[in-house]
Each structure stands twice: as C-alpha cells, then as structure tokens.
Phi, psi and omega in degrees: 000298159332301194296341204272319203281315185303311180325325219258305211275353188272353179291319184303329193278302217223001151227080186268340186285284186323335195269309152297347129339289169331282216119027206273156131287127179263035173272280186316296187281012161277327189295336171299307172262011157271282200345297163325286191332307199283316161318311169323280189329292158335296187280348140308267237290331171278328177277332161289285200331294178311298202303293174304354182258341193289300182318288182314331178280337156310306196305297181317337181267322174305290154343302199310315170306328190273334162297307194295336186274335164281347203281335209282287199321299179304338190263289189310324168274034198246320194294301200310313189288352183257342195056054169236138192271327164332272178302330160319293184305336210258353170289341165299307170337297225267317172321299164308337198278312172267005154281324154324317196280026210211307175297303184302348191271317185307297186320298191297331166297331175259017182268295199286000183255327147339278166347294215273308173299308181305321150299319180277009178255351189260342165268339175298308163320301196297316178332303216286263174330320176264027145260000160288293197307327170291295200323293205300305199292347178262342165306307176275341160302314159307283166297355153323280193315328182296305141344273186329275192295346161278007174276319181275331182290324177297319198282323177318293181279346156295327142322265194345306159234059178289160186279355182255349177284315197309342169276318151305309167294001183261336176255005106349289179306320185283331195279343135356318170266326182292298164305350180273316197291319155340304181300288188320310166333306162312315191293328207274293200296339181305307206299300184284005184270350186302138160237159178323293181324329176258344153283338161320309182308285191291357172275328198284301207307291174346288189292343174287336193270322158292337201274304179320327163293325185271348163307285195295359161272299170338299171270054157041023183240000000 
C-alpha cells in the first residue's frame, strides 16, 4: 500500500512531461492522481484505526491479568495468615497462570503499540506529502490553464492576421469604395437631370425670400 501511494506520488513529481507528450490532460490526470492519493491515505487511516483499537484490548487485558496477579499474591497471604497452606498453594497456582498470561498479553501489547506509532507516523508522513503534493497540483494546473489560453490567443491572432483574412478585408475595402462612387454618381445625375424650369423656380423662390427680408427689416424683426 505504502509502495503504491510513493508510486502514485512519484508520477505526479517527476512524470508530467511524459503524460504531455501522450496528448494526456494533466488537469484531468492530476485530479486522478490526487484521488488515489486520498484513497491511500483512508486506507492507512482505517488500519491506525484498527491497530489502536487492538493496542487498547492488549493493554486492558493485560491490566486485567496483572490485577489477578496482585489480587492472587494477596489472597495467598491472607490463606498463610489464617495457616491454611492449601489454600494458600493453590492461589499461587493460580497466580502463574495469569502471570504467564500477563507476559503474552504484554508483549503482544508493545510489539502492537510499536505497530501503532510507526503507522502513525507513516500516516502523518503520507498527509504531509499529499498536501505538497495538493500545492504542486494546483500550481500545475494554473499553468496548464495558462498555456492553454496563450496557445489559444496565439492561434487567434495568428488567423487574424493570415493572408486570406487580408484578402478579405481588402474586398471589404473595395466594396466599401464602390458604394461611395455609386453615391456620387448618383449625386452627379439628379443634378444635370435639373431642368430649366426648376431653375426658373429657385430663381423665383429666391426673389420670394428677399422680399420677405426686406418686410421684415422695415418692422424691425
């Protein structure tokens, strides 16, 4: 399990070149290989669960053994002082018994208490790691995302300015000159299409416009 989670952390470190190479996303295959990570961790985190719970039923059992062997010891001198010798042999008897028990239950409690710190120290480690391992991953993701879009802004302006947008805009441009000329044109034929009569008119509108100024200077308006 250990091995797989170091495996897991050695891809993220050191093969990220390789996965671009692939065409890989490495957004998508960072976010992956933090999942795995996190799965690790869990499955660590449940085996310290266990180990500690084994460690507290050692201790306890032991205690328990090691109170009969004081509860034995006392009870026999309690037989001696009453001078019953019986009873006394067979609470001694009985005393080894859970002094044996008192050794296999100890032992086996500091071999699992062992146990239990090096798990916890190895989990503490992995923590340790997959929140490095979180930083570098939100870093390379930026620069993922950063990449992406100066690739795309490049590709953008390189379309911009290619020789067929240039061509367009240049028959943009002409038709653009075409409609101005059209105008003029237009402007030119109304104008010689004027006939006598209508210049007769505006000369007549004219001598109408003046009389009306020279009213209106006579009343002072």
């Amino acid at each position: 399990m250990f091995k797989f989670f170091n495996r897991i952390k050695t891809v993220v470190s050191s093969e990220l070149n390789a996965m671009l190479d692939k065409a890989e996303d490495p957004v998508k295959m960072l976010d992956q290989f933090m999942r795995e990570m996190a799965a690790d961790i869990q499955e660590v985190e449940a085996a310290v669960a266990k180990q500690i719970a084994s460690e507290k039923m050692l201790k306890r059992k032991a205690n328990d053994a090691e109170a009969m062997i004081e509860k034995r010891t006392q009870q026999a001198e309690q037989a001696i002082e009453a001078d019953n010798d019986d009873l006394a042999r067979r609470a001694l008897e009985d005393k080894k018994g859970h002094e044996a028990t008192f050794k296999t239950l100890n032992e086996s409690w500091e071999r699992t208490s062992k146990d239990v710190d090096a798990l916890k120290e190895k989990l503490t480690e992995m923590k340790k790691e997959y929140q490095e391992m979180k930083l570098k991953k939100d870093t390379l993701k930026a620069r993922a995302e950063s990449a992406k879009t100066r690739t795309k802004m490049n590709r953008t302006m390189s379309s911009i300015g290619n020789d067929e947008s240039k061509r367009g805009f240049e028959r943009m441009e002409e038709k653009v000159m075409q409609y101005e000329a059209e105008a003029e044109t237009s402007e030119d034929l109304a104008q010689s299409a004027r006939t006598l009569d209508d210049e007769f008119k505006e000369l007549a509108n004219n001598d109408v416009d003046d009389e009306l100024a020279a009213l209106k200077a006579k009343l002072g308006k």
